[in-house]
C-alpha positions in Angstrom: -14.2 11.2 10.8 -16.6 8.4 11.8 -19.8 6.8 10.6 -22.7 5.1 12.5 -23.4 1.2 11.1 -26.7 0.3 11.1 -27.6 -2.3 13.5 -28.3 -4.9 11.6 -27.6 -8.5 11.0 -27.5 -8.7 6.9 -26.8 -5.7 4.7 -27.9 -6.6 1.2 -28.3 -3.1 -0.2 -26.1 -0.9 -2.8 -24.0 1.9 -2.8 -25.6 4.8 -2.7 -27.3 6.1 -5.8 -27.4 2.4 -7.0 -30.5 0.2 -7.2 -30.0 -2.3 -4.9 -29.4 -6.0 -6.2 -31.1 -8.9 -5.6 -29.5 -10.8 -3.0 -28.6 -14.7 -3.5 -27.7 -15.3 0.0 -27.2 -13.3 3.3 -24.2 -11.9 4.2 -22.5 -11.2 7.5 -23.2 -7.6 8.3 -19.7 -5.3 8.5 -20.8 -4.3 11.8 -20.9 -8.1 13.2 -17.3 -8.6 11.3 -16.0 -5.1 13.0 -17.3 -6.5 16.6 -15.8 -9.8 16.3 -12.5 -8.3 15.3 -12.7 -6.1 18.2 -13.1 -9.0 20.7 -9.9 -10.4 19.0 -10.7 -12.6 16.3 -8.4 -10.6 13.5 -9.5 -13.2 10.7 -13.3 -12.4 11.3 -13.7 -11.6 7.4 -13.3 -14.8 5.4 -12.8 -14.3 1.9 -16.0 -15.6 0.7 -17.6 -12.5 2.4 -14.9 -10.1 1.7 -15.7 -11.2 -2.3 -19.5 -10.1 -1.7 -18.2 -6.7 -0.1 -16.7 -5.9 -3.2 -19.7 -7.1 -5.0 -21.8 -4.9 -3.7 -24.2 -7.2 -1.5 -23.8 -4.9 1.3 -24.3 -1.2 1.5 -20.8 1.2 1.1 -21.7 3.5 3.9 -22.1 0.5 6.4 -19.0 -1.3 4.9 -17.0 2.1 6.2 -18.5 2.8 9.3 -17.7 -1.2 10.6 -14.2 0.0 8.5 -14.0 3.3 10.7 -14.7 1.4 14.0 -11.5 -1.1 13.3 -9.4 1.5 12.2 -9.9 3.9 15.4 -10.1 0.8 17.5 -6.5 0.3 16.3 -4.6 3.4 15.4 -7.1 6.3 17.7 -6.9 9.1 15.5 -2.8 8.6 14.7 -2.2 8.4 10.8 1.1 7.5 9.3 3.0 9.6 6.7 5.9 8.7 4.4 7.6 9.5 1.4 9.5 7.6 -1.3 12.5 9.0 -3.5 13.4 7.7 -7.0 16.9 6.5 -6.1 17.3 5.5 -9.3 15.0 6.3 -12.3 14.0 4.6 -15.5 15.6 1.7 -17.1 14.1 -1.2 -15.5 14.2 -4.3 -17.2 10.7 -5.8 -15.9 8.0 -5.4 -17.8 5.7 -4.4 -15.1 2.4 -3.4 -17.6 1.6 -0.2 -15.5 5.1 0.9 -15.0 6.7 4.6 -16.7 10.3 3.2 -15.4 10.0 -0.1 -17.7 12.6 0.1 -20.8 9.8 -1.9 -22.5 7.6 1.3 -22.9 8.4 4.3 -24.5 7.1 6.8 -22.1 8.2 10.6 -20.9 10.8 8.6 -18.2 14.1 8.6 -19.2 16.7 6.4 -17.5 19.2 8.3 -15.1 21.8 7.5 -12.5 21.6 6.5 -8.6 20.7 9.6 -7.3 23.5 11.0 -4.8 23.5 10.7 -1.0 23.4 13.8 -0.5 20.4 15.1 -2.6 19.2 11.7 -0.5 19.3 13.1 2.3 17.6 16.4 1.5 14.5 14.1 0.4 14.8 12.4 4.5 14.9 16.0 5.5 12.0 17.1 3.6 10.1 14.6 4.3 10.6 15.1 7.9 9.2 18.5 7.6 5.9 16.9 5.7 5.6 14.7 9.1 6.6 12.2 7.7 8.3 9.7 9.5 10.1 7.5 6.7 11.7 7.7 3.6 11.2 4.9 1.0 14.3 4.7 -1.5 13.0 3.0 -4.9 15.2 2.1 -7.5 13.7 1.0 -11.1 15.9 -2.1 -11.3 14.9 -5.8 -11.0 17.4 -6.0 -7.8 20.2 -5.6 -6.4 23.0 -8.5 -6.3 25.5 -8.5 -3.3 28.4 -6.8 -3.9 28.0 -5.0 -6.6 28.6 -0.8 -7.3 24.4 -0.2 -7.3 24.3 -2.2 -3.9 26.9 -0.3 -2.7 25.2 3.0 -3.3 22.1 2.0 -1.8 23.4 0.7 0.9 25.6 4.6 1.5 21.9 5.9 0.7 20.1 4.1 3.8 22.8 4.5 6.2 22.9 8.7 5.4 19.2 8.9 6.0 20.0 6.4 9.4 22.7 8.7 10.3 20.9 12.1 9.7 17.9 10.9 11.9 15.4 12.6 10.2 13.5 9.8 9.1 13.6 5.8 8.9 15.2 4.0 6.4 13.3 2.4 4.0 13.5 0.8 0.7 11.7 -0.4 -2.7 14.9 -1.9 -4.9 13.2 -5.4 -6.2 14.8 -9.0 -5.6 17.3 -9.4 -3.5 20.0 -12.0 -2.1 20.5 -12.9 1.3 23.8 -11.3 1.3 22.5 -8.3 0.1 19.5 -7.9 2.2 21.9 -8.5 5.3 24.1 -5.4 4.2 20.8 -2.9 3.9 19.9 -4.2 7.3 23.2 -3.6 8.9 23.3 -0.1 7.1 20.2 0.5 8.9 16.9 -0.5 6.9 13.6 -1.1 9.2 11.1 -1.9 6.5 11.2 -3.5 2.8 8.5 -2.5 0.1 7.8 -5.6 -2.2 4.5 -5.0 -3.9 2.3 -7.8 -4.9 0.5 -5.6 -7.5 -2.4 -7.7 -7.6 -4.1 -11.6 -7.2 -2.1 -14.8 -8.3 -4.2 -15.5 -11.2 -4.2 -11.9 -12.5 -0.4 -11.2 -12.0 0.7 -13.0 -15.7 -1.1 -10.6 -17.5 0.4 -7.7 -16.1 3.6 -8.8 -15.6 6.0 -11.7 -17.8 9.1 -11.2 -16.6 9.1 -12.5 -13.2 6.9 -15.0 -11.0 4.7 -14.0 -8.0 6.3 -16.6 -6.0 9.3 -14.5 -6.8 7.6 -12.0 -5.3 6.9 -13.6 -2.2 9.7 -15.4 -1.4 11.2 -12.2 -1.1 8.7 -11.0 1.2 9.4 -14.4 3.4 12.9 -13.5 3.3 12.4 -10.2 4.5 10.6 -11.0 7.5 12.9 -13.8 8.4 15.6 -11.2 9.0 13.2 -9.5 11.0 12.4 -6.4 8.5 8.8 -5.3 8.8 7.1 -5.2 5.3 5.3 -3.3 3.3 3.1 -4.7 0.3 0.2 -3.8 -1.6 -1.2 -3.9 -5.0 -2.9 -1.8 -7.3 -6.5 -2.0 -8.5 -8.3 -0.6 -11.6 -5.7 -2.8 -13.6 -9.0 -4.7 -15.5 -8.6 -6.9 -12.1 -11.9 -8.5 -10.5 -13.2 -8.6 -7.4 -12.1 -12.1 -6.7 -8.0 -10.6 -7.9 -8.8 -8.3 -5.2 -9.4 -11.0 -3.1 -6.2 -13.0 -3.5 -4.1 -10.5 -3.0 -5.8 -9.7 0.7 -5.3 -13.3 0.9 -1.5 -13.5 -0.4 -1.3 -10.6 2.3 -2.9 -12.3 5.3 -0.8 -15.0 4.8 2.3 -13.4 4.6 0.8 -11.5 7.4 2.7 -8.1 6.1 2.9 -5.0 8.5 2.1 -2.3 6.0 -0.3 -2.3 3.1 0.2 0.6 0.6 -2.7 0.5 -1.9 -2.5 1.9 -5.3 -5.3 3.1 -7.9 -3.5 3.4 -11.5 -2.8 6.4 -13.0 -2.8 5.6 -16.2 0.5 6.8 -18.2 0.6 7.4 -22.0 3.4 4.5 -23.2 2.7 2.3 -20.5 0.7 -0.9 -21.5 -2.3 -0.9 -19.1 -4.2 1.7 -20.5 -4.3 0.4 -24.2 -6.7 -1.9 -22.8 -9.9 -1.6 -24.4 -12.1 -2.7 -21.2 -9.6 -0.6 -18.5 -11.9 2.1 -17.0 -11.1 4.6 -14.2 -12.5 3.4 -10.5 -15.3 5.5 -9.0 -14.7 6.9 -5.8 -17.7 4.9 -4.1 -16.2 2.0 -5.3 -12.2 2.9 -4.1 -13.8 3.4 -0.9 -15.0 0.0 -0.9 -12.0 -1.6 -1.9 -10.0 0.6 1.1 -12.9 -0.2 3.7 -12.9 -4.5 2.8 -9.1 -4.6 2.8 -9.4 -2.9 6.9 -11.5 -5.5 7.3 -9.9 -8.4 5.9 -6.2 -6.9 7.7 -7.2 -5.3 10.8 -3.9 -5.2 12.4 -2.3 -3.3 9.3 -1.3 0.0 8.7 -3.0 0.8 5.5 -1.8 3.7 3.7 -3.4 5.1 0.3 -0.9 6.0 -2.2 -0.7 6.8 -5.9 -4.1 7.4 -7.5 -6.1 8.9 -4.1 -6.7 12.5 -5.9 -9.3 10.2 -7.9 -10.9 10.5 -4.9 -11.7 13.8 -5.6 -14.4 15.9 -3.3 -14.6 12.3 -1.3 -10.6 12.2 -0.6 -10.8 12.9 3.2 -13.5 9.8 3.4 -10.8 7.1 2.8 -10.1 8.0 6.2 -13.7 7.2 7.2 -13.0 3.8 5.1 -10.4 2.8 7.0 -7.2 4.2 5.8 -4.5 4.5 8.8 -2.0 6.7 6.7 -1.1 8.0 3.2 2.0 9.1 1.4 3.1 12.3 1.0 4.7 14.7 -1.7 4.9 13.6 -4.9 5.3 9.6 -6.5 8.0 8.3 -8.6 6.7 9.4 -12.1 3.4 11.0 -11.3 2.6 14.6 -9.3 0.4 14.2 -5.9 -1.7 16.7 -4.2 0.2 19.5 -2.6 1.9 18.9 1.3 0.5 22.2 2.4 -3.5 20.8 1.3 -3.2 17.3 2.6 -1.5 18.5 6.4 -4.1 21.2 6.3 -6.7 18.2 5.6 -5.4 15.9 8.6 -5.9 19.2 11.0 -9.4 19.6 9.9 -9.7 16.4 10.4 -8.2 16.2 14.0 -5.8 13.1 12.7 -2.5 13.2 14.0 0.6 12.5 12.2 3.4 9.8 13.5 6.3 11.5 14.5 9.8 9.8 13.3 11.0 8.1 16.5 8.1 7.3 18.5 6.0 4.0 19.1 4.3 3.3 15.9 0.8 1.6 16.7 0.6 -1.9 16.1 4.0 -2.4 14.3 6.1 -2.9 17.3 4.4 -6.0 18.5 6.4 -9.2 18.1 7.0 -10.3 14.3 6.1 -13.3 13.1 9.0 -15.1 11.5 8.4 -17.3 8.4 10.8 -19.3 7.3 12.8 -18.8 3.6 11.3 -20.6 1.1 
Protein backbone atom coordinates (compact mmCIF):
# COMPACT_ATOMS: atom_id res chain seq x y z
CA UNK A 1 0.00 0.00 0.00
CA UNK A 2 1.67 3.30 -1.12
CA UNK A 3 0.81 6.93 -1.52
CA UNK A 4 2.16 9.58 -3.95
CA UNK A 5 3.73 12.94 -1.96
CA UNK A 6 3.08 15.96 -3.45
CA UNK A 7 6.10 17.63 -4.82
CA UNK A 8 6.43 20.23 -2.85
CA UNK A 9 8.80 22.12 -0.76
CA UNK A 10 6.47 23.25 2.44
CA UNK A 11 3.22 21.41 3.38
CA UNK A 12 1.39 23.71 5.67
CA UNK A 13 -2.13 22.19 5.22
CA UNK A 14 -4.38 19.87 7.58
CA UNK A 15 -5.63 16.60 7.79
CA UNK A 16 -8.13 15.85 5.74
CA UNK A 17 -11.54 17.14 6.60
CA UNK A 18 -9.80 19.85 8.78
CA UNK A 19 -9.56 23.56 7.98
CA UNK A 20 -6.22 24.20 7.42
CA UNK A 21 -4.23 26.40 10.03
CA UNK A 22 -2.46 29.24 9.69
CA UNK A 23 1.05 28.57 9.34
CA UNK A 24 3.73 30.53 11.59
CA UNK A 25 6.69 29.33 9.75
CA UNK A 26 7.55 26.89 6.87
CA UNK A 27 8.24 23.53 7.51
CA UNK A 28 10.42 21.02 5.71
CA UNK A 29 8.16 19.07 3.43
CA UNK A 30 8.00 14.93 4.48
CA UNK A 31 8.91 14.30 0.98
CA UNK A 32 12.37 16.37 1.32
CA UNK A 33 12.89 14.49 4.92
CA UNK A 34 12.00 10.98 3.16
CA UNK A 35 14.70 11.84 0.30
CA UNK A 36 17.35 12.84 2.52
CA UNK A 37 16.98 9.77 4.59
CA UNK A 38 17.16 7.74 1.54
CA UNK A 39 20.54 9.19 0.48
CA UNK A 40 21.61 8.21 4.12
CA UNK A 41 21.12 10.90 6.42
CA UNK A 42 18.92 8.63 9.07
CA UNK A 43 18.56 11.82 11.43
CA UNK A 44 17.00 14.02 8.55
CA UNK A 45 13.84 14.80 10.92
CA UNK A 46 14.99 17.05 13.80
CA UNK A 47 12.63 17.28 16.47
CA UNK A 48 11.61 20.79 16.04
CA UNK A 49 9.94 19.55 12.77
CA UNK A 50 8.87 16.22 13.99
CA UNK A 51 6.86 18.57 16.82
CA UNK A 52 5.00 20.49 13.84
CA UNK A 53 4.17 17.00 12.21
CA UNK A 54 2.25 16.19 15.00
CA UNK A 55 0.81 19.62 15.06
CA UNK A 56 -0.63 19.44 12.17
CA UNK A 57 1.45 22.05 9.98
CA UNK A 58 1.75 19.59 7.31
CA UNK A 59 -0.98 17.63 5.53
CA UNK A 60 -1.51 13.69 6.93
CA UNK A 61 -1.70 12.19 3.54
CA UNK A 62 1.76 13.63 2.59
CA UNK A 63 3.27 12.93 6.06
CA UNK A 64 2.37 8.94 5.03
CA UNK A 65 3.36 8.81 1.64
CA UNK A 66 7.17 10.34 2.58
CA UNK A 67 6.32 7.68 5.71
CA UNK A 68 5.52 4.84 2.98
CA UNK A 69 8.53 5.67 0.80
CA UNK A 70 11.11 5.09 4.05
CA UNK A 71 9.33 2.15 5.12
CA UNK A 72 9.50 0.18 1.68
CA UNK A 73 12.84 1.72 1.06
CA UNK A 74 13.79 -0.30 4.18
CA UNK A 75 11.78 -3.33 4.84
CA UNK A 76 10.28 -3.89 0.68
CA UNK A 77 7.10 -5.30 1.43
CA UNK A 78 8.40 -7.73 4.51
CA UNK A 79 6.37 -7.01 7.83
CA UNK A 80 7.31 -8.51 11.13
CA UNK A 81 4.93 -10.60 13.38
CA UNK A 82 5.22 -11.52 17.08
CA UNK A 83 3.39 -12.46 19.98
CA UNK A 84 3.75 -11.99 23.69
CA UNK A 85 2.49 -14.53 26.58
CA UNK A 86 1.53 -13.41 30.08
CA UNK A 87 4.24 -15.52 31.83
CA UNK A 88 3.10 -14.25 34.86
CA UNK A 89 -0.13 -12.32 35.49
CA UNK A 90 -1.28 -9.73 37.84
CA UNK A 91 0.23 -8.60 40.98
CA UNK A 92 2.72 -6.15 39.99
CA UNK A 93 3.86 -3.80 42.36
CA UNK A 94 4.40 -0.65 39.97
CA UNK A 95 1.96 1.60 39.67
CA UNK A 96 2.11 1.96 36.02
CA UNK A 97 -1.36 4.43 35.63
CA UNK A 98 -2.58 2.41 32.47
CA UNK A 99 -1.72 -0.96 33.74
CA UNK A 100 -4.77 -3.98 34.58
CA UNK A 101 -1.65 -6.15 36.20
CA UNK A 102 -0.93 -3.24 38.92
CA UNK A 103 -2.05 -4.43 42.60
CA UNK A 104 -2.70 -0.66 42.96
CA UNK A 105 -5.98 -0.96 40.82
CA UNK A 106 -8.72 -3.04 41.40
CA UNK A 107 -9.49 -4.30 38.02
CA UNK A 108 -10.98 -7.74 36.35
CA UNK A 109 -6.91 -9.16 36.57
CA UNK A 110 -6.41 -11.28 39.21
CA UNK A 111 -2.84 -12.27 40.24
CA UNK A 112 -1.71 -15.97 39.17
CA UNK A 113 1.36 -18.03 39.07
CA UNK A 114 4.43 -18.32 36.36
CA UNK A 115 2.81 -19.89 33.79
CA UNK A 116 4.35 -23.48 32.99
CA UNK A 117 6.89 -24.31 30.36
CA UNK A 118 5.07 -26.34 28.80
CA UNK A 119 1.73 -24.37 28.20
CA UNK A 120 4.91 -21.88 27.18
CA UNK A 121 5.79 -23.57 24.65
CA UNK A 122 2.37 -24.13 23.10
CA UNK A 123 2.13 -20.19 22.99
CA UNK A 124 5.94 -20.43 20.75
CA UNK A 125 4.07 -22.99 18.70
CA UNK A 126 1.12 -21.05 18.05
CA UNK A 127 2.57 -18.28 17.43
CA UNK A 128 4.68 -19.93 14.81
CA UNK A 129 1.56 -20.88 13.05
CA UNK A 130 0.26 -17.03 13.16
CA UNK A 131 3.83 -16.31 11.22
CA UNK A 132 5.06 -15.08 13.69
CA UNK A 133 8.54 -15.26 14.33
CA UNK A 134 9.00 -14.50 18.15
CA UNK A 135 7.47 -15.00 21.34
CA UNK A 136 7.67 -12.16 23.95
CA UNK A 137 7.40 -13.69 27.61
CA UNK A 138 5.94 -10.72 30.02
CA UNK A 139 5.84 -11.13 33.53
CA UNK A 140 3.77 -8.39 35.71
CA UNK A 141 6.67 -8.00 38.23
CA UNK A 142 9.04 -5.04 38.77
CA UNK A 143 12.04 -7.56 37.93
CA UNK A 144 13.67 -10.24 38.29
CA UNK A 145 16.75 -10.52 40.83
CA UNK A 146 19.51 -13.15 40.08
CA UNK A 147 19.06 -16.16 41.51
CA UNK A 148 16.01 -16.31 42.64
CA UNK A 149 12.90 -19.13 42.00
CA UNK A 150 10.90 -16.47 39.37
CA UNK A 151 14.38 -16.10 37.58
CA UNK A 152 14.75 -19.48 37.49
CA UNK A 153 11.52 -20.10 35.78
CA UNK A 154 11.90 -17.62 33.27
CA UNK A 155 14.98 -18.40 32.48
CA UNK A 156 13.48 -22.60 31.90
CA UNK A 157 10.66 -20.54 29.90
CA UNK A 158 13.29 -18.91 27.23
CA UNK A 159 15.39 -21.79 26.84
CA UNK A 160 12.10 -24.30 25.95
CA UNK A 161 10.95 -21.81 23.40
CA UNK A 162 15.10 -21.74 22.16
CA UNK A 163 15.01 -25.42 22.27
CA UNK A 164 11.65 -26.04 20.50
CA UNK A 165 12.77 -23.68 17.58
CA UNK A 166 9.56 -22.45 16.76
CA UNK A 167 10.11 -19.06 17.56
CA UNK A 168 12.76 -16.54 19.10
CA UNK A 169 13.07 -15.92 22.52
CA UNK A 170 11.99 -12.88 23.81
CA UNK A 171 11.14 -11.19 26.91
CA UNK A 172 9.27 -8.27 28.87
CA UNK A 173 10.05 -9.07 32.87
CA UNK A 174 11.07 -5.25 34.09
CA UNK A 175 14.54 -4.37 35.88
CA UNK A 176 17.02 -6.51 35.82
CA UNK A 177 20.64 -7.20 37.33
CA UNK A 178 23.65 -7.93 35.42
CA UNK A 179 23.66 -11.35 36.72
CA UNK A 180 20.37 -11.90 35.79
CA UNK A 181 20.30 -10.54 32.35
CA UNK A 182 23.54 -12.78 31.61
CA UNK A 183 21.50 -16.04 32.61
CA UNK A 184 18.42 -15.04 30.04
CA UNK A 185 21.05 -14.52 27.46
CA UNK A 186 22.86 -17.72 28.04
CA UNK A 187 19.38 -19.46 28.12
CA UNK A 188 18.87 -18.05 24.80
CA UNK A 189 17.17 -14.47 24.73
CA UNK A 190 17.75 -12.26 21.40
CA UNK A 191 15.76 -9.31 22.26
CA UNK A 192 14.61 -7.39 25.66
CA UNK A 193 11.21 -5.28 25.75
CA UNK A 194 11.70 -2.26 28.16
CA UNK A 195 9.01 0.20 27.28
CA UNK A 196 9.52 3.92 27.76
CA UNK A 197 5.74 4.54 27.91
CA UNK A 198 6.04 7.92 27.07
CA UNK A 199 8.39 11.60 27.18
CA UNK A 200 10.60 12.34 30.32
CA UNK A 201 8.52 15.12 31.49
CA UNK A 202 5.21 13.17 31.19
CA UNK A 203 6.50 9.86 32.69
CA UNK A 204 5.80 11.13 36.69
CA UNK A 205 2.38 11.42 36.12
CA UNK A 206 1.81 8.17 34.91
CA UNK A 207 4.09 6.37 36.83
CA UNK A 208 5.60 7.02 40.82
CA UNK A 209 7.13 4.04 41.55
CA UNK A 210 10.13 3.99 39.47
CA UNK A 211 12.43 6.57 37.52
CA UNK A 212 12.78 6.84 33.71
CA UNK A 213 16.35 6.70 34.07
CA UNK A 214 15.54 3.41 35.58
CA UNK A 215 14.10 2.69 32.61
CA UNK A 216 16.88 3.45 30.46
CA UNK A 217 19.70 2.32 32.10
CA UNK A 218 18.23 -0.89 31.65
CA UNK A 219 17.89 -0.41 28.12
CA UNK A 220 21.88 0.56 28.06
CA UNK A 221 22.45 -2.47 29.75
CA UNK A 222 20.76 -4.53 27.46
CA UNK A 223 22.49 -3.48 24.48
CA UNK A 224 25.76 -3.63 26.16
CA UNK A 225 25.37 -7.40 26.26
CA UNK A 226 24.56 -7.28 22.87
CA UNK A 227 20.56 -7.98 23.14
CA UNK A 228 18.67 -6.06 20.42
CA UNK A 229 15.81 -3.92 22.09
CA UNK A 230 12.60 -3.25 21.83
CA UNK A 231 10.86 -0.05 23.32
CA UNK A 232 8.02 2.07 22.73
CA UNK A 233 5.47 3.98 24.45
CA UNK A 234 1.97 4.61 24.49
CA UNK A 235 0.00 7.64 23.36
CA UNK A 236 -3.58 8.92 24.15
CA UNK A 237 -2.31 8.88 27.88
CA UNK A 238 -3.32 13.01 28.10
CA UNK A 239 0.43 13.16 26.56
CA UNK A 240 1.29 16.27 24.08
CA UNK A 241 2.78 16.44 21.10
CA UNK A 242 6.07 17.60 22.48
CA UNK A 243 5.76 13.99 25.11
CA UNK A 244 5.56 12.45 21.91
CA UNK A 245 8.47 14.02 20.91
CA UNK A 246 10.85 13.00 23.82
CA UNK A 247 10.20 9.72 23.67
CA UNK A 248 11.33 9.53 19.73
CA UNK A 249 14.13 11.41 21.12
CA UNK A 250 14.86 9.08 24.39
CA UNK A 251 14.55 6.42 21.41
CA UNK A 252 17.02 7.82 18.86
CA UNK A 253 19.35 8.14 21.41
CA UNK A 254 19.28 4.84 22.76
CA UNK A 255 19.15 4.09 19.13
CA UNK A 256 16.66 0.94 20.00
CA UNK A 257 16.06 -1.80 17.22
CA UNK A 258 12.34 -2.28 17.61
CA UNK A 259 9.66 0.25 18.41
CA UNK A 260 6.41 -1.29 19.53
CA UNK A 261 3.75 1.55 19.75
CA UNK A 262 0.76 1.44 21.89
CA UNK A 263 -2.75 3.44 21.73
CA UNK A 264 -4.47 2.86 25.40
CA UNK A 265 -7.22 0.89 25.73
CA UNK A 266 -8.67 2.22 28.48
CA UNK A 267 -9.53 -0.50 31.37
CA UNK A 268 -12.25 0.14 34.01
CA UNK A 269 -9.92 0.20 37.54
CA UNK A 270 -7.02 1.38 35.97
CA UNK A 271 -6.14 5.11 36.72
CA UNK A 272 -5.77 6.63 33.16
CA UNK A 273 -9.09 6.79 32.20
CA UNK A 274 -10.61 8.61 35.37
CA UNK A 275 -9.03 11.47 33.78
CA UNK A 276 -11.35 14.08 33.05
CA UNK A 277 -9.42 15.53 29.86
CA UNK A 278 -8.31 11.70 28.46
CA UNK A 279 -10.06 11.32 25.13
CA UNK A 280 -9.76 8.42 22.58
CA UNK A 281 -7.20 9.22 19.53
CA UNK A 282 -8.76 9.60 16.03
CA UNK A 283 -7.52 7.41 13.49
CA UNK A 284 -6.11 10.39 11.24
CA UNK A 285 -4.31 11.45 14.03
CA UNK A 286 -2.73 7.64 15.18
CA UNK A 287 -1.72 7.68 11.65
CA UNK A 288 0.16 10.69 12.18
CA UNK A 289 1.77 9.73 15.19
CA UNK A 290 2.87 6.15 13.33
CA UNK A 291 3.99 8.05 10.12
CA UNK A 292 6.34 10.94 12.27
CA UNK A 293 7.92 8.25 14.44
CA UNK A 294 9.10 6.37 10.67
CA UNK A 295 10.38 9.39 10.07
CA UNK A 296 12.08 10.36 13.10
CA UNK A 297 13.53 6.28 13.33
CA UNK A 298 13.99 5.22 9.88
CA UNK A 299 16.10 2.30 10.53
CA UNK A 300 13.54 0.74 13.07
CA UNK A 301 11.23 -1.87 12.89
CA UNK A 302 8.04 -0.35 13.93
CA UNK A 303 5.34 -2.52 14.96
CA UNK A 304 1.67 -1.37 16.11
CA UNK A 305 0.51 -3.10 19.04
CA UNK A 306 -2.32 -2.74 21.56
CA UNK A 307 -4.97 -0.19 20.60
CA UNK A 308 -4.67 -0.55 16.46
CA UNK A 309 -8.44 -1.97 16.13
CA UNK A 310 -9.10 1.96 16.96
CA UNK A 311 -8.02 2.14 13.72
CA UNK A 312 -11.03 0.83 12.65
CA UNK A 313 -12.05 0.86 8.61
CA UNK A 314 -8.39 2.78 8.27
CA UNK A 315 -6.46 -0.26 10.11
CA UNK A 316 -4.58 -1.59 6.91
CA UNK A 317 -3.34 2.33 6.37
CA UNK A 318 -0.87 2.11 9.30
CA UNK A 319 0.93 0.22 6.84
CA UNK A 320 0.75 3.08 4.40
CA UNK A 321 2.05 5.19 7.53
CA UNK A 322 4.82 3.45 7.95
CA UNK A 323 4.37 0.54 10.20
CA UNK A 324 6.94 -2.40 9.37
CA UNK A 325 5.13 -5.09 11.57
CA UNK A 326 2.33 -5.62 14.23
CA UNK A 327 1.61 -8.12 16.84
CA UNK A 328 -0.48 -10.86 16.70
CA UNK A 329 -3.24 -12.80 18.66
CA UNK A 330 -4.39 -11.37 21.60
CA UNK A 331 -2.40 -8.75 24.40
CA UNK A 332 -1.82 -9.39 27.96
CA UNK A 333 -5.19 -8.25 29.44
CA UNK A 334 -7.05 -6.99 26.37
CA UNK A 335 -8.62 -9.20 23.19
CA UNK A 336 -7.09 -8.23 19.58
CA UNK A 337 -8.52 -8.70 16.14
CA UNK A 338 -8.78 -12.27 15.08
CA UNK A 339 -5.33 -14.18 13.41
CA UNK A 340 -7.41 -15.52 10.56
CA UNK A 341 -8.63 -11.35 9.65
CA UNK A 342 -5.25 -9.80 10.06
CA UNK A 343 -3.07 -12.75 7.90
CA UNK A 344 -6.00 -12.50 5.49
CA UNK A 345 -5.32 -8.47 5.58
CA UNK A 346 -1.40 -8.81 4.89
CA UNK A 347 -2.40 -11.13 1.67
CA UNK A 348 -4.61 -8.55 0.35
CA UNK A 349 -2.20 -6.45 1.01
CA UNK A 350 0.70 -8.34 -0.77
CA UNK A 351 2.97 -7.80 2.67
CA UNK A 352 4.94 -10.63 3.54
CA UNK A 353 5.41 -12.04 6.90
CA UNK A 354 9.13 -12.73 8.48
CA UNK A 355 9.60 -16.19 8.80
CA UNK A 356 11.33 -17.45 12.31
CA UNK A 357 14.95 -18.04 11.24
CA UNK A 358 15.64 -15.94 8.37
CA UNK A 359 17.55 -12.49 7.92
CA UNK A 360 15.45 -9.99 9.57
CA UNK A 361 15.85 -6.56 7.62
CA UNK A 362 17.83 -4.01 9.17
CA UNK A 363 18.30 -5.76 12.58
CA UNK A 364 21.30 -7.81 11.81
CA UNK A 365 23.57 -4.90 11.07
CA UNK A 366 26.21 -4.28 13.61
CA UNK A 367 24.90 -3.03 17.20
CA UNK A 368 25.93 -0.16 18.61
CA UNK A 369 27.18 -0.74 22.09
CA UNK A 370 26.57 1.83 24.78
CA UNK A 371 28.19 1.68 27.71
CA UNK A 372 26.32 0.80 31.45
CA UNK A 373 25.43 3.71 33.15
Amino acid sequence: MSLESPDTDALPSADAGAEAPAPTAEVTAPSVIAERIQAGDLQALDSDTMLAYLRSDVDVWALMAAADTVRRGRFGNEVHLCSIVNAKEGGCPEDCGFCAQSRHFSTHVQAKKFTPVEEIVTHSERAAGRNAAALGLVTATRGLEHDTKALDHVVAGIKAVRDAGYTEAHASVGFLTSEAMDRMIDAGLTELNHNLETGRSYFSKVVSTHSYDERMDTIRMAKSKGLRTCVGGIFGMGEGPADRVELAESLRELDVDEVPLNFLVSIEGTKLPQQETLEPLQPMEMLRIIAAFRLFLPRQNIFIAAGRTHLGQLLPMMFSAGASGMMVGDFLTTANRTVEDDLAMLDELGLVPHRCGSKRPELNTPRHRLPVV
